[in-house]
N, C-alpha and C positions, 0 to 999 in steps of 0.2 A: 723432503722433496729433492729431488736430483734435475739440475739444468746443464744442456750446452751451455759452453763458455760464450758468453755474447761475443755476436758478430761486430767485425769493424764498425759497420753504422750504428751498432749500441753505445760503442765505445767512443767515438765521436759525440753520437747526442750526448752523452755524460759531459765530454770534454767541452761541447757549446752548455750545459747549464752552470758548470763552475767558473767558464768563461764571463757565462752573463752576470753571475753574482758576485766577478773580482773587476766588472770594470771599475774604472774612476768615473768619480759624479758626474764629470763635467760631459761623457760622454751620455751617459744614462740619467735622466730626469728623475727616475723615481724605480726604486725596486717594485717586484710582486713576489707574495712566498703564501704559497697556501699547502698545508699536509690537511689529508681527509683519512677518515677512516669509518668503513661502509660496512653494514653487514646485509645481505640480501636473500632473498629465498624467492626462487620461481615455481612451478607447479609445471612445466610443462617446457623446458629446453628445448628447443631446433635451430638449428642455423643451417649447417651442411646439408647433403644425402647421408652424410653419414651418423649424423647424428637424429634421426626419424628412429621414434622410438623410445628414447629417452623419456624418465618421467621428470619428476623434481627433483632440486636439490637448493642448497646453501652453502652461499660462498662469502667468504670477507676479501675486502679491497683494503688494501691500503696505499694509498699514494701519495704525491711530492709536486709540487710545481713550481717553477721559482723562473724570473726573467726579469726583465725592465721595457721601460720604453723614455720615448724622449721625442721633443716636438720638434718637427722638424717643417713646419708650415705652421700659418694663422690654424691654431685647431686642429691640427691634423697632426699625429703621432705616429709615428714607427716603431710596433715592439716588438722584442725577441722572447723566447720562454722555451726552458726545456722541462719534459716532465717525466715522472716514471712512477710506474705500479703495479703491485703483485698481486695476484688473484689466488686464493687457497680456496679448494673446494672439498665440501667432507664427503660425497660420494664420489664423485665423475674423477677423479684425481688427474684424469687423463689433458682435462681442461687447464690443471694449474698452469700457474705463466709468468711472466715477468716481460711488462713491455716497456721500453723505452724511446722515447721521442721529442720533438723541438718543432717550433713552428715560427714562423714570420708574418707580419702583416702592417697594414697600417691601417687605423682607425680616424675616425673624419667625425667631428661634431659641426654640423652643418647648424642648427642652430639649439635653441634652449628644449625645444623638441625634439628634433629628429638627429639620431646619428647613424653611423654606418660601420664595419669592418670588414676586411677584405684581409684571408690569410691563406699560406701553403704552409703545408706540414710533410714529416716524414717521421717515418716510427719503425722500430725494429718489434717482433713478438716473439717471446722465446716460449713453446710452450713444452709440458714434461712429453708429451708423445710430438717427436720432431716431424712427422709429416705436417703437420699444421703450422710448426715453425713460419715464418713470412718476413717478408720486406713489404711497409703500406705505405705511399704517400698521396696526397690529394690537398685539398685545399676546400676552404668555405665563406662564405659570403651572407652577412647580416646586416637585417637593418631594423632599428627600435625607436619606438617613439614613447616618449617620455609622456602620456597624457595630463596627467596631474602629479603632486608631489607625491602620490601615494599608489599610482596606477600607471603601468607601463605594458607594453606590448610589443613581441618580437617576432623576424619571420625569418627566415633561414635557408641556405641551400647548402651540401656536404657530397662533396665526390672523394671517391675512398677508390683503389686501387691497389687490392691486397694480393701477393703474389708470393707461394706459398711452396713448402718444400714438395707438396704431393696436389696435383690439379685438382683433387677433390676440395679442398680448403682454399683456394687459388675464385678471386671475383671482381667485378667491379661493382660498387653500391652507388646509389645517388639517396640521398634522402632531404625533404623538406618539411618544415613545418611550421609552427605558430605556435610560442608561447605567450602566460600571461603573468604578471606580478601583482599583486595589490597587499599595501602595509594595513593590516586591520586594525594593529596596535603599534605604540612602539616597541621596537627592538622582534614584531613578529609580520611575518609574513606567509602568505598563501599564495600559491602557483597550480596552473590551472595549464594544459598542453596537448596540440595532437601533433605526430609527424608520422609519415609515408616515406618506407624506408624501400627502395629495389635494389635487388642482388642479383647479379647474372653469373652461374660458378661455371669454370672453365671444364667440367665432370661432376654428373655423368652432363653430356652434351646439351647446352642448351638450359639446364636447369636455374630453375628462378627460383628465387623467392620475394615474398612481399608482407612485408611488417604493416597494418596500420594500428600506433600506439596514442592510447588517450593517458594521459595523467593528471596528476593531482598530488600535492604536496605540501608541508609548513615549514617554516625555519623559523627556530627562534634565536634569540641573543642570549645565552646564557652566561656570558661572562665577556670582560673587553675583548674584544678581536675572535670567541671562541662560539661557533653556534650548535646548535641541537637541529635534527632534520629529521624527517618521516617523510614515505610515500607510498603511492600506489600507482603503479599503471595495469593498463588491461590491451593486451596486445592480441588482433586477429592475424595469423598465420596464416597464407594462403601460398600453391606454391603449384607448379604445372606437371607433379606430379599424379595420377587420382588417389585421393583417398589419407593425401598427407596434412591436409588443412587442418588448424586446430586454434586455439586462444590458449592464451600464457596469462594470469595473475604474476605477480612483479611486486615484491615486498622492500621496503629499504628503511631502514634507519642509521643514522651518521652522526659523527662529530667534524669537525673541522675547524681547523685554525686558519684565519688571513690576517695579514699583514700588511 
């Protein structure tokens, strides 16, 4: 694969995540380092106009996150985290990518139940076909309640503001939703999820689209800090052009490391 040289903002976010992982303790309460590695297959690709039409394919991710936080109130932490990951695709090649980004917020444990976060983000996207290229930043806001030791629930808002070398690729997203967790065993877990994603692209004029994605997923503990993952989602496409609506199947299996 062949990339543009990343943009300044790539090369800053870089510079905020070695940042994050060279401060001293006393600034930073507690490191985060998680690498993933995804492999996925969809049945039915759309995001743009441009991309209507499209069938399936499979793609692997692999990614990096790494940041800290530190308390800076009763409860209440402020943390940093820069992250980055590449996408290889074995048909669409036009898709591969490499994005890089960082984010801020600060998180509130109001009590042994309920907690909240509140973050802004900004990310660079390099992709092999540079019209799609972009600058995205936005921010999101959660809130989860811990119901029992083994039963948790979360709800969500995401505003995205991707701005792209060619208006076709170029949108604003909002999206919300509800997930769920329950520990069936130890060291396993089952996740249950639906969110409603809107997209409004700057070209052709006016065009929408709109995600609604139900999932379903496990994670197991396969080793200290190391998990195994499956899933599934089934996402309806609906969109204001006629005759472009459709449903996407969404395959995922993963490993991942935290720290």
């Amino acid at each position: 694969m062949v990339f543009r040289p990343l943009s300044n903002l790539a090369v800053y976010c870089f510079v905020f995540l070695i940042t994050c992982l060279a401060l001293p303790s006393k600034a930073i309460s507690a490191l985060l380092l998680d690498i993933d590695l995804k492999g996925v297959y969809e049945d039915n690709i759309t995001a743009s106009a441009a991309d209507i039409g499209r069938k399936g394919d499979f793609y692997t991710i692999l990614s990096a996150s790494g940041g800290g936080y530190t308390e800076i109130g009763r409860n209440t932490y402020l943390f940093v985290r820069g992250d980055a990951a590449g996408y290889l695709y074995k048909k669409y090649s036009d898709l591969n990518s490499v994005i890089v980004g960082a984010r801020t917020g600060i998180y509130r444990k109001f009590s042994d139940v309920v907690s909240a976060e509140v973050a802004l983000r900004a990310a660079r996207k390099e992709y092999k076909e540079t019209g799609r290229s972009s600058t995205a930043v936005g921010g999101n806001f959660e809130v989860r309640q811990q119901l029992t030791s083994r039963f948790w629930i979360k709800e969500g808002y995401e505003y995205e503001n991707n701005n792209a070398g060619s208006d076709i690729f170029s949108y604003q997203g909002h999206l919300i939703g509800v997930w769920t967790g329950y520990v069936v065993a130890p060291g396993t877990m089952i996740n249950l999820g639906y969110s409603y994603l809107f997209r409004k692209y700057e070209e052709p004029a006016d065009f929408r689209n709109k995600f609604h994605t139900i999932s379903a997923g496990i994670t197991r503990e396969v080793a200290e800090k190391v998990y195994a993952y499956g899933g599934y989602y089934r996402q309806y496409n609906g969109s204001n052009i006629p005759g472009t609506s459709h449903t996407n199947n969404i395959y995922t299996v993963g490993i991942s490391y935290i720290f």
